[in-house]
C-alpha positions as a printed Julia matrix, in Angstrom:
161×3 Matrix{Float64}:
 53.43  169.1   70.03
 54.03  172.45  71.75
 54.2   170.23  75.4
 57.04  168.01  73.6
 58.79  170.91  72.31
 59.03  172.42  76.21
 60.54  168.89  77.33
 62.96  169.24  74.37
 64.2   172.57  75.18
 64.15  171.72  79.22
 65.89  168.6   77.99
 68.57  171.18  76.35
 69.08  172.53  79.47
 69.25  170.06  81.81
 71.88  168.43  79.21
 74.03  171.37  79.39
 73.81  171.54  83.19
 74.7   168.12  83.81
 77.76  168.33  81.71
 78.89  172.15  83.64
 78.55  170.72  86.95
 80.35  167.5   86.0
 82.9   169.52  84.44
 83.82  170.5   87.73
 85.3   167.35  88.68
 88.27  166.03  91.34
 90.29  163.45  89.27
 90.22  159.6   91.2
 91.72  156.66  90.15
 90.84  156.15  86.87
 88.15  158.62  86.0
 86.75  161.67  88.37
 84.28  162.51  90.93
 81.84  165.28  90.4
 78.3   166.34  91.38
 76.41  166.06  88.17
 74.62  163.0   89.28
 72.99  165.29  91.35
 71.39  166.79  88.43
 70.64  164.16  86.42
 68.54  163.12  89.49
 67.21  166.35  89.41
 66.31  165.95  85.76
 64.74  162.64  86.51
 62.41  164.09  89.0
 61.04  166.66  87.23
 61.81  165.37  83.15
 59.34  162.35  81.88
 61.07  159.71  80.02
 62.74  159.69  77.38
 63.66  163.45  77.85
 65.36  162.76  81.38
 67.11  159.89  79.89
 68.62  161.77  76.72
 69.6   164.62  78.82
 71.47  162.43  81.11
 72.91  160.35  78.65
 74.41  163.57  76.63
 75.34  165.81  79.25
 77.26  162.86  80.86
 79.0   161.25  77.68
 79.78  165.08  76.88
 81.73  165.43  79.93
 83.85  162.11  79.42
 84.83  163.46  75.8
 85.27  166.75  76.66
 87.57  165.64  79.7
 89.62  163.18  77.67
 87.79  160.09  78.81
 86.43  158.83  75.63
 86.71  154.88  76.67
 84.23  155.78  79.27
 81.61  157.46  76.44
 79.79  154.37  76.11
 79.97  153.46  79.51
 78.85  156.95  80.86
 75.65  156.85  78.73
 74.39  153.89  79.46
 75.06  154.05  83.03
 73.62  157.96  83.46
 70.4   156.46  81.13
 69.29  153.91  83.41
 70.02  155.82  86.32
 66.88  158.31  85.8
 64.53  155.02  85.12
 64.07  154.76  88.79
 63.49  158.0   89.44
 59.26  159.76  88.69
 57.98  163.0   88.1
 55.37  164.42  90.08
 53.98  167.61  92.02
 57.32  166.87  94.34
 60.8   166.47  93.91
 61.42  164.55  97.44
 59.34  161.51  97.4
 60.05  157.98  99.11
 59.74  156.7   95.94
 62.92  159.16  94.19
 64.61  158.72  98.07
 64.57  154.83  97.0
 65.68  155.83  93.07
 68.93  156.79  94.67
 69.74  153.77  96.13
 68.77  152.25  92.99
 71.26  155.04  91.33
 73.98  154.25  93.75
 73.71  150.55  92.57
 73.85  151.4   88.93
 76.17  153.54  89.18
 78.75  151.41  91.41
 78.03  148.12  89.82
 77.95  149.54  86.09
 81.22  151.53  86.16
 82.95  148.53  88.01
 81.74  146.19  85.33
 83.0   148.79  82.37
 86.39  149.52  84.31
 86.96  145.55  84.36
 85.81  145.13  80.84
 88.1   148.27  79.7
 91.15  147.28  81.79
 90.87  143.86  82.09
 92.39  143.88  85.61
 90.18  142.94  89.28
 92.01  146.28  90.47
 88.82  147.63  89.32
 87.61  147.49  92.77
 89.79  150.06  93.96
 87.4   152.57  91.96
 84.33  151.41  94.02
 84.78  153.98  97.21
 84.7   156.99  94.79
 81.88  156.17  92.99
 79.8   155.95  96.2
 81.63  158.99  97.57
 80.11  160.64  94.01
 76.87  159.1   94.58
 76.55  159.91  98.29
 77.63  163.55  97.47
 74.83  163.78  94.64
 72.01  162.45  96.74
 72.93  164.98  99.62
 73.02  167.95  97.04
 69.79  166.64  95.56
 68.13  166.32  98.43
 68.68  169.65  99.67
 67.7   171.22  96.36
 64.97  169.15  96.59
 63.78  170.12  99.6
 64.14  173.59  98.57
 62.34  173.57  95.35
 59.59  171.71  96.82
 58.92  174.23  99.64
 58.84  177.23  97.29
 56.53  175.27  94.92
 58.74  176.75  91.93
 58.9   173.84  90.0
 55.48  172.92  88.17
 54.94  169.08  87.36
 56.29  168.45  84.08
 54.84  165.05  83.16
């Protein structure tokens, strides 16, 4: 109970970070890029599931209503949910097996929001959105990497799961 309650509140947190930092977004094409997927991937690796996946999901969905997005809610949620599937929680942040989890991410991400943007606009323009989303993801898995790398060599982060 009292382990659960820790996830919650570190779920809380992550939540709120992932919708400040995506906040901070440059607007492109028909949505923005931003560096929150950096955190959810963050939240993946040190979050178990489900809390990595509802933290994702709200901070992320937050950030599209908050930003006057709210076709991309849906969207958004589902998309930032499976994204932290691929990723585990263990002793390290930086493992080949999260280094992988962003490729899967980049996939998701790419393919999902290119599949919503054709459903929502109903137009094969849709692939004009496809080089921000991997300049998003590409951004997110260098800023995760190197926070990371950091957290990992000052051992500040204890295993979670």
């Amino acid at each position: 109970m009292q382990k659960n309650l820790k996830y919650l509140c570190l779920s809380g947190i992550f939540a709120a970070l992932i919708f400040a930092v995506t906040m901070l977004h440059i607007p492109a094409g028909n949505g923005y890029i931003h560096m929150g997927d950096a955190v959810i991937f963050l939240c993946a690796s040190i979050l178990p599931q489900p809390f990595a996946l509802g933290a994702a999901a709200i901070g992320g969905g937050l950030s599209d209503l908050i930003s006057g997005y709210p076709m991309w809610i849906l969207p958004t949620v589902i998309i930032k949910a499976l994204i932290t599937l691929s990723f585990k929680n263990s002793k390290r942040i930086f493992t080949p097996r999260n280094m992988l989890a962003c490729i899967t991410a980049l996939i998701i991400s790419v393919g999902g929001y290119f599949t919503a943007e054709m459903i929502i606009y109903n137009t094969p323009q849709a692939v004009l959105s496809i080089p921000a989303n991997v300049i998003q993801i590409v951004i997110s898995v260098v800023v995760y990497t190197i926070v990371g790398l950091t957290i990992d060599k000052i051992k500040r982060v204890p295993p979670l799961g």
